[in-house]
C-alpha positions as CSV (number, residue, x, y, z in Angstrom):
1,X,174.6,74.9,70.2
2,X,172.0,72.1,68.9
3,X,169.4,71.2,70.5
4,X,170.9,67.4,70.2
5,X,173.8,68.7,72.7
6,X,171.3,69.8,75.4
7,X,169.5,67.7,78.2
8,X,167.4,70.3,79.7
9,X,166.0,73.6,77.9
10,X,163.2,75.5,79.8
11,X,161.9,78.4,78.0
12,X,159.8,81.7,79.6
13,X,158.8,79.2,82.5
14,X,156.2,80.6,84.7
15,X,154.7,79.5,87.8
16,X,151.8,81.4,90.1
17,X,150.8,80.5,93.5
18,X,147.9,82.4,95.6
19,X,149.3,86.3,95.6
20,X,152.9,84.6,94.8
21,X,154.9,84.9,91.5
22,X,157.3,82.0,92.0
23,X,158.8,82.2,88.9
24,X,158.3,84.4,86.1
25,X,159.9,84.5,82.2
26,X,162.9,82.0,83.3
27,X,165.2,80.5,81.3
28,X,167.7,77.7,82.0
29,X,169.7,75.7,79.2
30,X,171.7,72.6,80.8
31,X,174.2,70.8,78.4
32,X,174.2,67.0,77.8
33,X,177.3,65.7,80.2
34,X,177.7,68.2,82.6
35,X,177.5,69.4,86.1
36,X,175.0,72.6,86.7
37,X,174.4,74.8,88.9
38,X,171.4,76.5,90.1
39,X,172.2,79.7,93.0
40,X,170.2,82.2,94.7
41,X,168.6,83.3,97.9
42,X,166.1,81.5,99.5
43,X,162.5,82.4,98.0
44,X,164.2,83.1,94.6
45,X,162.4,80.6,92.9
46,X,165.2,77.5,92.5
47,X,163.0,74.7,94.1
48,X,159.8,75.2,92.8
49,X,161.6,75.8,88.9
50,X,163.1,72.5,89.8
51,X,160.1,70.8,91.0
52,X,158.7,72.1,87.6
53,X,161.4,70.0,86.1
54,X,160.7,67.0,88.1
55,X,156.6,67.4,87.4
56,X,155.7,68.1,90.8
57,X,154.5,71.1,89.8
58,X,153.1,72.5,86.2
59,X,154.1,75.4,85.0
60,X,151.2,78.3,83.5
61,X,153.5,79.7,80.6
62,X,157.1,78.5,79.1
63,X,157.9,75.5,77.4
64,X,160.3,72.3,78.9
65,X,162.5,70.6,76.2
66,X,164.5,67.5,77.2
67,X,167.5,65.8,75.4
68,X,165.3,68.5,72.1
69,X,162.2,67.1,72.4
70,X,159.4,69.7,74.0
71,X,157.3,67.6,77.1
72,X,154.9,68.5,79.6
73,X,155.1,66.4,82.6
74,X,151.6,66.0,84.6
75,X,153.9,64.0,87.8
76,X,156.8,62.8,89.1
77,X,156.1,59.2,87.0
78,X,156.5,61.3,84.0
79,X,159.5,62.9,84.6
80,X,161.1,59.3,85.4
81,X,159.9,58.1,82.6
82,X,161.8,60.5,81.0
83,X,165.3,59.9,82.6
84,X,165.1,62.6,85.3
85,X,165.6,61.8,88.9
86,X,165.4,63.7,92.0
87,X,167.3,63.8,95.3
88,X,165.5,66.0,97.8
89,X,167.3,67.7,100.6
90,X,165.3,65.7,103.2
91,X,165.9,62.3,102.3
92,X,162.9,60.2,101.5
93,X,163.9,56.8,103.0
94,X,162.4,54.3,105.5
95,X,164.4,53.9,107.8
96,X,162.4,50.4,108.8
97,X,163.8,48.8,105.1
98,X,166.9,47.9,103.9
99,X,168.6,49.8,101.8
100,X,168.0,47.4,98.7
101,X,164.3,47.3,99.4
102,X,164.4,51.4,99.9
103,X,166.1,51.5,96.8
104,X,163.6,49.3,94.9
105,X,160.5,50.9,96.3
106,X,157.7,51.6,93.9
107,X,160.2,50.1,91.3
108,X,160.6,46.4,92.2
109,X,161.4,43.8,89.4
110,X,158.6,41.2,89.3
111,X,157.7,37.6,87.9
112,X,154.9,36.0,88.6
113,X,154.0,38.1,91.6
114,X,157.2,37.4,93.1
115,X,159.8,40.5,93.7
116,X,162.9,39.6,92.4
117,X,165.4,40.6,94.7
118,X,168.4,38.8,93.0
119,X,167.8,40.4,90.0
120,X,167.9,43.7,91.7
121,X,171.1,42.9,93.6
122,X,172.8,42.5,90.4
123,X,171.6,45.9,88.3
124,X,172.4,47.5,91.3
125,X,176.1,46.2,91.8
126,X,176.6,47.1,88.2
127,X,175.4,50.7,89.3
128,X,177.5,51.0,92.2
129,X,180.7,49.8,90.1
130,X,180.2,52.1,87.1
131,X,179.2,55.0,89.7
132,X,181.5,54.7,92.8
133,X,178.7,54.4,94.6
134,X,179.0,51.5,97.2
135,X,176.7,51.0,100.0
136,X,175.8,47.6,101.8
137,X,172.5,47.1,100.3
138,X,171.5,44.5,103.4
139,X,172.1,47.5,105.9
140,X,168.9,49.2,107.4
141,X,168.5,52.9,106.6
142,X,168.1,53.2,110.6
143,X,171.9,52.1,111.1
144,X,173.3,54.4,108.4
145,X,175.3,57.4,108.5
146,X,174.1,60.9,106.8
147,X,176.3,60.8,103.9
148,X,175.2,56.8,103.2
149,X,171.9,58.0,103.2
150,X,172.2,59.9,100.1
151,X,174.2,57.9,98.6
152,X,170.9,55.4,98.5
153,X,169.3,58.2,97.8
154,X,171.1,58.5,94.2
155,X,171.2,54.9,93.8
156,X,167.2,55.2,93.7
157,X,167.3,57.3,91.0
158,X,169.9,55.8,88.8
159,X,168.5,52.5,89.3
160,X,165.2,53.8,88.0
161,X,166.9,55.0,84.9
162,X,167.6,58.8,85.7
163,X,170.5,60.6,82.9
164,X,169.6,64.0,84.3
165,X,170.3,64.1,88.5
166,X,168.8,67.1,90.1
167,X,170.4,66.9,93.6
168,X,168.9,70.4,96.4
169,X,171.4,71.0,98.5
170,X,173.5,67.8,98.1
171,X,176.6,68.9,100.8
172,X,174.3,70.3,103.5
173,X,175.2,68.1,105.8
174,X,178.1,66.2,104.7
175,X,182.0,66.8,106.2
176,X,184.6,68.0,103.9
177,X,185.7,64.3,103.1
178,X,182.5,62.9,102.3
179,X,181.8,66.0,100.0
180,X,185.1,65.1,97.8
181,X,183.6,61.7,97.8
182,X,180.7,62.9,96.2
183,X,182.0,65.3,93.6
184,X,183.7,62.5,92.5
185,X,181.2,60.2,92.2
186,X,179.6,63.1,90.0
187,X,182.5,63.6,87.9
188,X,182.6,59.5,87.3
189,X,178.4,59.5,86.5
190,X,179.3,62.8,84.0
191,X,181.9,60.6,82.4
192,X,179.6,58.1,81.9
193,X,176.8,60.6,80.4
194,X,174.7,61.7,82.8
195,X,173.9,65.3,83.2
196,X,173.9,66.6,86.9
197,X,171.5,69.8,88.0
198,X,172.1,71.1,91.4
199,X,171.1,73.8,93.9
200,X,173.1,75.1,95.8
201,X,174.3,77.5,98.6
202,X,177.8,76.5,98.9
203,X,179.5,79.2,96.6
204,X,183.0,77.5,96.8
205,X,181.9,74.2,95.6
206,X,179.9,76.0,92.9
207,X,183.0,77.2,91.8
208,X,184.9,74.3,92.3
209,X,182.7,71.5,91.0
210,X,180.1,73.0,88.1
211,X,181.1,73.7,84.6
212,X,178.0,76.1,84.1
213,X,176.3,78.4,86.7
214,X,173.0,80.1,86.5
215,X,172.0,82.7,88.9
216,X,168.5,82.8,89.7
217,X,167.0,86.0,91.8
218,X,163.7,87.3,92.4
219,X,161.8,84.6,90.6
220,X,163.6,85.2,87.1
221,X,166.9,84.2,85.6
222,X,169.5,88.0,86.0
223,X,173.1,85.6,85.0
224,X,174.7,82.4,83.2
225,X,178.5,82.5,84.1
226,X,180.9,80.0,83.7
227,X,183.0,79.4,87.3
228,X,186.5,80.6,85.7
229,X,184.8,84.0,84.9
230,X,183.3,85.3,88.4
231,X,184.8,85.1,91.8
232,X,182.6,84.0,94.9
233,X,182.1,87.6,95.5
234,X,180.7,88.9,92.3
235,X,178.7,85.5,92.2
236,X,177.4,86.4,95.6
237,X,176.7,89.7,94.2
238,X,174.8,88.4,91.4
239,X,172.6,86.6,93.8
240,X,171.8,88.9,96.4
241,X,173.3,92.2,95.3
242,X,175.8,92.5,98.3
243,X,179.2,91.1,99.1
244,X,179.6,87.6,100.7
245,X,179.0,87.6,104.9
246,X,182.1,86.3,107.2
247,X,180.8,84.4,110.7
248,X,184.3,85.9,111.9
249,X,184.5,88.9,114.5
250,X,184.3,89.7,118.2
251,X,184.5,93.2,119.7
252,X,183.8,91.4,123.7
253,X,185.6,89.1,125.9
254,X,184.2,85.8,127.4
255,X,183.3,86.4,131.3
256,X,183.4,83.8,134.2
257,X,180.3,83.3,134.9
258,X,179.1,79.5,134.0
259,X,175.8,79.7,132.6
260,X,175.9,76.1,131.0
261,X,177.6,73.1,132.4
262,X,177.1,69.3,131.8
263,X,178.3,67.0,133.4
264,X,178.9,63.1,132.9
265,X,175.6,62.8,130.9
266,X,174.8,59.8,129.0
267,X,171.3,58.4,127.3
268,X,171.0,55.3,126.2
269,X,169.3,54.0,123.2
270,X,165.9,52.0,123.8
271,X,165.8,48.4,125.0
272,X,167.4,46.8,127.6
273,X,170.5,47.6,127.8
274,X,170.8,50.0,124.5
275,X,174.0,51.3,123.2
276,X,174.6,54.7,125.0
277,X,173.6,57.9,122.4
278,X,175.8,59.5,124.4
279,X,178.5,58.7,126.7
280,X,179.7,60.8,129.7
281,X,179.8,64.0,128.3
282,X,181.2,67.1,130.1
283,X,181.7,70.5,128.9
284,X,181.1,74.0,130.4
285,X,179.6,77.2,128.8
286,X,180.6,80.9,130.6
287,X,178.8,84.3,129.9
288,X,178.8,85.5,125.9
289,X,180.7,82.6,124.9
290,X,180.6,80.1,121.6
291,X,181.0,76.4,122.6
292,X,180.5,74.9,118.7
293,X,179.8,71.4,118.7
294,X,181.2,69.6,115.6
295,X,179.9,66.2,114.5
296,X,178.1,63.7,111.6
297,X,174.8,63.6,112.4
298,X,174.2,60.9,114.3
299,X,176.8,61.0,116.8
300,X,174.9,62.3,120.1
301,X,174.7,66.1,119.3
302,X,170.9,65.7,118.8
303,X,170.5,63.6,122.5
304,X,172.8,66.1,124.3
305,X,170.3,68.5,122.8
306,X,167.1,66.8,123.9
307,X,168.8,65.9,127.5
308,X,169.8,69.7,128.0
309,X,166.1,70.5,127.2
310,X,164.8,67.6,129.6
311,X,163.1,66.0,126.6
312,X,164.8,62.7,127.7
313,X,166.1,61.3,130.7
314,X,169.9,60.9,131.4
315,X,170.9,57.4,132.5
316,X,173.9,59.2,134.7
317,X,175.0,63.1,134.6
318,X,173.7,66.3,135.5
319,X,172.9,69.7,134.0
320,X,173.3,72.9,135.3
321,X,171.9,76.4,134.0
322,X,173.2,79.3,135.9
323,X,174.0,77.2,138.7
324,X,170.7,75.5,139.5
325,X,170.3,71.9,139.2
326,X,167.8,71.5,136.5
327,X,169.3,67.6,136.0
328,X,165.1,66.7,136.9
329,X,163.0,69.9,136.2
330,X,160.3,70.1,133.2
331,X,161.6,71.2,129.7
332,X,159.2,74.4,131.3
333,X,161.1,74.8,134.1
334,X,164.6,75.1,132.1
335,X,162.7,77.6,129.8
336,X,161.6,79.6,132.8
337,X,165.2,79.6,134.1
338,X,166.9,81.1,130.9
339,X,167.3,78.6,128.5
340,X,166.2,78.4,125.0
341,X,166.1,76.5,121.8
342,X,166.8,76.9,117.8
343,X,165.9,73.2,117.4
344,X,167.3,71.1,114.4
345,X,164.8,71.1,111.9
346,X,162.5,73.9,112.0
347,X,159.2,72.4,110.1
348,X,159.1,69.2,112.5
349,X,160.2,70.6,115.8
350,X,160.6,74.7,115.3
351,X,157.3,75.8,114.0
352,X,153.5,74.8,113.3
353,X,153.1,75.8,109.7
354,X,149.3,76.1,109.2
355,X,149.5,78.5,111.9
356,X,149.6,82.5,111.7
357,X,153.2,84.1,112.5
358,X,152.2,85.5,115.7
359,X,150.9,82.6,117.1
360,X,154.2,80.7,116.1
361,X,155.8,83.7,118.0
362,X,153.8,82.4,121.1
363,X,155.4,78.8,121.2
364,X,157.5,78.3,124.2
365,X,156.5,81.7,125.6
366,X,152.5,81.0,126.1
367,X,153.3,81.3,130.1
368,X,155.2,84.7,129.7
369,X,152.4,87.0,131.5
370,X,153.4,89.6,128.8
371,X,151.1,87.6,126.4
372,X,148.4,86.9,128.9
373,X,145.0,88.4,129.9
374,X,143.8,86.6,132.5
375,X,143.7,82.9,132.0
376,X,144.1,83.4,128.3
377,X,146.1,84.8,125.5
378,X,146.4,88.2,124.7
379,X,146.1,88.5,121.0
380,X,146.6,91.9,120.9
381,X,150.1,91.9,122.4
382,X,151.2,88.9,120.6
383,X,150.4,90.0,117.5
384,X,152.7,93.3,118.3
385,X,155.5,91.3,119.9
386,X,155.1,89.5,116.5
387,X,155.2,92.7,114.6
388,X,158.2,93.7,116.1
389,X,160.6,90.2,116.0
390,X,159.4,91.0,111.9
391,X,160.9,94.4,112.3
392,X,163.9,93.6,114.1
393,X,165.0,90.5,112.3
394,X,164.1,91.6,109.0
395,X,161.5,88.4,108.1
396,X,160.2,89.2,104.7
397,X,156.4,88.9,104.8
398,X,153.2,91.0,104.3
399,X,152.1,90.9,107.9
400,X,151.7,88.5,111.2
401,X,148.7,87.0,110.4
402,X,150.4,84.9,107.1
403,X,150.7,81.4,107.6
404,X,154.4,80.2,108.8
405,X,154.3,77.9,105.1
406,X,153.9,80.9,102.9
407,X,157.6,82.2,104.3
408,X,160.6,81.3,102.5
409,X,162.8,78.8,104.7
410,X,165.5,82.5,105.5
411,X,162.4,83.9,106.4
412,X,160.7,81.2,108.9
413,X,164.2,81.0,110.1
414,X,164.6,84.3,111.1
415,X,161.3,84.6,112.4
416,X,162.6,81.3,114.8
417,X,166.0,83.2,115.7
418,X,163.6,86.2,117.0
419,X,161.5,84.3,118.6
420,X,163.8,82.7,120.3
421,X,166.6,85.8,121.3
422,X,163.6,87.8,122.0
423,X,162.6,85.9,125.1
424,X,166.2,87.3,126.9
425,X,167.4,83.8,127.6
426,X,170.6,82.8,129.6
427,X,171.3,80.2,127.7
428,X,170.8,79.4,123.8
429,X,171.2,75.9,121.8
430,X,171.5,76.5,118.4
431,X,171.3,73.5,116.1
432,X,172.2,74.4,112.7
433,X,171.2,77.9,113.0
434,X,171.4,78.7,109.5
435,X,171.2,75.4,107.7
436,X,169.0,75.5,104.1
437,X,169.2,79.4,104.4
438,X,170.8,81.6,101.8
439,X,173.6,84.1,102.2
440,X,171.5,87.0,102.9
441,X,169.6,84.9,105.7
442,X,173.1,83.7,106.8
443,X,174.8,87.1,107.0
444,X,171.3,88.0,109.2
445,X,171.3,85.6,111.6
446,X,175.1,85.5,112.4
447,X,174.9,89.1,113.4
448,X,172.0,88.7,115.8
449,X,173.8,85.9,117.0
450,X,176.6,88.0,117.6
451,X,175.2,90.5,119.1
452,X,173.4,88.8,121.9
453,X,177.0,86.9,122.3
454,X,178.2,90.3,123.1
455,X,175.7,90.7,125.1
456,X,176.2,88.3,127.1
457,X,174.5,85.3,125.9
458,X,175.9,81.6,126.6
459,X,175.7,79.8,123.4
460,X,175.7,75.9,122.5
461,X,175.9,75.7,118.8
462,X,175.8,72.6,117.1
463,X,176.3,73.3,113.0
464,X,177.2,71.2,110.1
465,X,178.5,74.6,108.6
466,X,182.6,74.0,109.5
467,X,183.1,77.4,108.3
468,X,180.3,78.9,110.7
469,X,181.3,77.0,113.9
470,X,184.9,77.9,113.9
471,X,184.1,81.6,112.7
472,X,181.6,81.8,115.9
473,X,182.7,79.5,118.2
474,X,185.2,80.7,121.6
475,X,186.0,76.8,121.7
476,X,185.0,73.8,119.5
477,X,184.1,70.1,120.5
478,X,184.0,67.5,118.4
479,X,181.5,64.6,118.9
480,X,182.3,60.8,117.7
481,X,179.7,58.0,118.6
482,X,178.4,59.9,121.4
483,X,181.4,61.0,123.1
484,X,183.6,63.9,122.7
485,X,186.8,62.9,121.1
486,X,188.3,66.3,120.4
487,X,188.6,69.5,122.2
488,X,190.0,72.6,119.9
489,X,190.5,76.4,119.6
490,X,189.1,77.9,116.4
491,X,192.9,79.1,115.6
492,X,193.8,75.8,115.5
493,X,190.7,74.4,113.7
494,X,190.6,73.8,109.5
495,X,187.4,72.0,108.3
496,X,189.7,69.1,107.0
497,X,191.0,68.7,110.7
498,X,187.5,68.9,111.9
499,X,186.5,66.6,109.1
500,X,189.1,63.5,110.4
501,X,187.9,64.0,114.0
502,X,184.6,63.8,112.8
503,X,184.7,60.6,110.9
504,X,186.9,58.9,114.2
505,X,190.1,59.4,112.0
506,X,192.1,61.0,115.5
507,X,190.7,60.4,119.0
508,X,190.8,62.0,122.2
509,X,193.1,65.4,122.3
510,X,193.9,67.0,125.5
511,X,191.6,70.2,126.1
């Protein structure tokens, strides 16, 4: 193959952190007009190779070759410059702009100090025609959906030139119908000549959407398959030397007790009289059961969350755990009585990075007496308790006293799934338990999840992972512009179904 026919070539690339090989002798050749993919586990090295790419990052050994010409990017501008564009997993937008002044950011046409907006308007309906990428660019980012999001998200980077799209984690959090969207829009920019890089933990899709795959484990490049010549198993194998994990499987039955219930809540939105977040919502939740809560973000599951917790105030409704009215106590209070909380994004609400392990083992339970001498806290048996949630739930790290940023995102996860199960609670809200975590994390944390199931444990899980909630769930809700519009049994549940519901294609279903 010439080196005309290739957009990307990286060559022996290495990259050192403090005490951290990230990536070490790697290899990666990406062909001119085609869709790549980039697997392993978390850790493995796929980020930081791609951040390498993107010059975020420079590399102390290996060359980078674009379109046959050896570069060395010193930033981001650079890379740009070169036609590569990046779409993070954690969109970069402000949500105060519109999209067309999101999109033009940093990049805005000028004339005589004067932003031409017009001029923008028109490249970028040329972009969205040729791409089948269409968003109202007079929206604000506040009022759009997940999936729109990224779709401004691309349109950044195409309008700023890119050939060569490196999208991390593109489907994390879209529903089965928005993800066909997108691999089409792929296939129609590949037509066109662009060359698409992406990461990925979605091993169907791999199959179904790339045309090259390279497996990346341990900091170094072990494979390059081609999608027809591996099945998801022996790719999954190639990634973390094990067969795929399945969220299906339960050994117990659900009991009667009620450990959860809600009922009628509703929040509304800020200002006088705001549009209800969520809108008289009822569900109950009995002893070691599932209650999965299906939904695009956005529709209420993160306010039913926060008004479970008592981080804001119902308008109308009440919430009970283990019978007791906790409609008015102190997120402490609700903690004390049994309930805790895998929140929705563990860097922002989950865990204080700068800080140790064990202290970030302490959040939530700096009360417990078991961590307390006297008025303050007992180092000693934190750091053990620590020690032991490490043990337990297999979080890969040197010792406690590491900082929670030097963990892979499987391993800070893990260490917030102990944290959390190891406090006994009643009642658990998972939101997206496993989300950004590869399969060996997944396969992990489903199993501890089952096990305290078993055990008894009431469970509220909210996941964009349609194949985790109905392999987990006892009983599924589905939650449309703050209400629940469908009530299903995992039997009966396929991700398309889920999908429709989801996007307010059916309503209401009897439960």
């Amino acid at each position: 193959m010439g080196t005309e026919s290739l957009a990307v070539q990286l060559s022996g690339i290495e990259k050192r952190f403090p005490g951290v090989i990230a990536n070490h002798d790697v290899n990666l050749t990406v062909r001119a007009g085609t869709i790549h993919a980039i697997v392993g586990e978390n850790g493995a090295g796929k980020s930081t190779l791609m951040k390498t790419l993107y010059g975020m990052h420079q590399p102390e050994a290996g060359t980078i070759s674009v379109f046959g010409k050896v570069t060395t990017f010193r930033s981001p501008s650079d890379a740009i410059d070169a036609g590569i564009g990046m779409v993070h997993q954690h969109f970069m937008l402000a949500d105060n702009l519109t999209v067309l002044e999101n999109i033009v950011l940093g990049a805005e046409p000028v004339a005589g100090g004067v932003i031409k907006y017009d001029d923008a308007r028109r490249t970028l309906q040329a972009i969205m025609e040729q791409s089948g990428t269409h968003v109202d660019l007079e929206a604000t980012v506040a009022n759009l959906g997940v999936g729109q999001r990224q779709r401004v998200e691309i349109l950044k980077v195409l309008f700023r030139g890119a050939r060569i799209l490196i999208l991390d984690e593109p489907t994390a959090v879209l529903v089965p119908q928005e993800v066909e969207e997108l691999f089409g829009n792929l296939h129609r920019l590949v037509a066109d000549g662009a060359t698409i890089i992406f990461i990925s933990h979605k091993l169907d899709e791999v199959l179904t959407v790339s045309d090259d795959i390279t497996v990346i484990r341990a900091g170094t490049t072990v494979a390059e398959v081609k999608p027809g010549d591996v099945t998801r198993g022996q790719l999954a194998e190639l990634m973390v030397g094990s067969e795929l994990p399945s969220p299906h499987g339960r050994t117990t039955e659900v009991g009667t007790e009620v450990r959860l219930e809600v009922r009628g809540l509703s929040v509304a939105g800020p200002g006088p009289g705001g549009k209800r977040l969520l809108d008289n919502v009822s569900f109950v939740i009995r002893r070691g059961e599932v209650l999965g809560v299906a939904g695009v973000e956005g529709n209420g599951q993160f306010e039913l969350c926060e008004a479970i917790l008592g981080q804001v105030k119902p308008t109308e409704g009440t919430v009970y755990i283990a019978g007791a009215d906790v409609t008015h106590a102190s997120p402490h209070d609700r903690l004390v009585n049994g309930l805790s909380y895998i929140p929705f994004d563990r860097h922002r609400e989950g865990l204080l990075l700068e800080f140790p392990l064990w202290e970030n083992t302490l959040l939530g339970r700096d009360a417990d007496t078991d961590f307390l001498s006297g008025p303050f806290i007992n180092a000693t048996a934190t750091k053990a308790d620590c020690r032991d949630i490490i043990e337990r739930f297999d979080v890969r790290t040197p010792s406690e006293i590491v900082p929670a940023y030097a963990l892979s995102g499987g391993n800070q996860q893990k260490l917030l799934v102990g944290r959390e199960l190891s406090s006994d609670p009643r009642v658990l809200i998972a939101a997206h338990p496993t989300r950004g975590v590869d399969i060996g994390a997944q396969a992990a944390i489903w199993d501890k999840l089952r096990i305290a199931r078993d055990e008894g444990l009431a469970v509220l899980l909210v996941s964009a992972d349609l194949e985790e909630l109905i392999g987990l769930s006892d009983n599924i809700v589905v939650m449309f512009d703050g209400r629940i519009n469908a009530h299903l049994k995992p039997a009966d549940a396929t991700p398309e179904l889920l999908g429709t519901y989801m996007t307010g294609g059916l309503q209401e279903v009897a439960s």
